[in-house]
N, C-alpha and C positions, 0 to 999 in steps of 0.2 A: 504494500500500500504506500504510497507517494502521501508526504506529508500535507501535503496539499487539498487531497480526497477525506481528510480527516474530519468527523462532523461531533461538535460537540454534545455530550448523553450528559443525563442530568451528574453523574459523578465527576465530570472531567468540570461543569459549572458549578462543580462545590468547589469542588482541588483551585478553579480561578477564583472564587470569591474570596477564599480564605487566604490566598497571595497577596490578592490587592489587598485584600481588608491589614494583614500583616506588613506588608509595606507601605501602604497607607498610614499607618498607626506611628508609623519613621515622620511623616509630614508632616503630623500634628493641624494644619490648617485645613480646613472643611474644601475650602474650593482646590488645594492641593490637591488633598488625598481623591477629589473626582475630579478632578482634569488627569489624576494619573488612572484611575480607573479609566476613564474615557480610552485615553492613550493605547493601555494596555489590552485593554477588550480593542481597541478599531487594529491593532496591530496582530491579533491573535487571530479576528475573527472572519466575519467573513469579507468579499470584496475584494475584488482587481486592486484597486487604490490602495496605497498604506500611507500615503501624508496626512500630513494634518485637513486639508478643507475637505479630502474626503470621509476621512475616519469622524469629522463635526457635523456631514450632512449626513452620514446613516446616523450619527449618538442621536441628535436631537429629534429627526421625522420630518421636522417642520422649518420650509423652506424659509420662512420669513425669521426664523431662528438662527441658521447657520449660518449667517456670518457674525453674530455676536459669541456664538459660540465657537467659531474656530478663533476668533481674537483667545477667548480665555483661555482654548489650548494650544494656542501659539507664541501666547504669554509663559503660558507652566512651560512649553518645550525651550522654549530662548532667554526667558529673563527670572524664572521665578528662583530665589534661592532656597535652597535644601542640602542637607549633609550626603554627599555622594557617597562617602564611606560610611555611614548609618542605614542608609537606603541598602547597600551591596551586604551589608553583614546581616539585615533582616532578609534578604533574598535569599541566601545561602542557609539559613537554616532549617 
């Protein structure tokens, strides 16, 4: 199976919740911790696209939305500050 073909069952959306929610808990800030949730679900999941104005027009659904919402996650990917060595050492365990 090509990683590609891969469809997520409800165990594999447990296994993601409790990552982001664990690395999220590193951000400490509400809109951090779901811009990185956004991030990491539109990178994981599904769609051709993996940048940012794509991964903000599937999070939100709604067209008149995603452009406010790719700002906030264009923001958390370029300007927001977080501990990069806090974030990788809650990853790895």
């Amino acid at each position: 199976m090509l990683a590609m073909d891969y469809k997520f069952d409800k165990a594999a959306e447990k296994r993601l919740d409790a990552y982001v929610n664990m690395v999220g808990a590193v951000l400490k800030h509400k809109t951090k911790r779901a811009s990185f949730a956004m991030y990491a679900r539109g990178i994981l999941g599904e769609g051709d696209r993996k940048s940012q104005e794509p991964i903000a027009a599937r999070a939100t659904g709604e067209k008149t939305r995603a452009g406010a919402v790719h700002q906030q996650l264009n923001h958390f990917v370029t300007s927001s500050e977080w501990s990069d060595s806090e974030v990788r050492l809650a990853a790895v365990r």
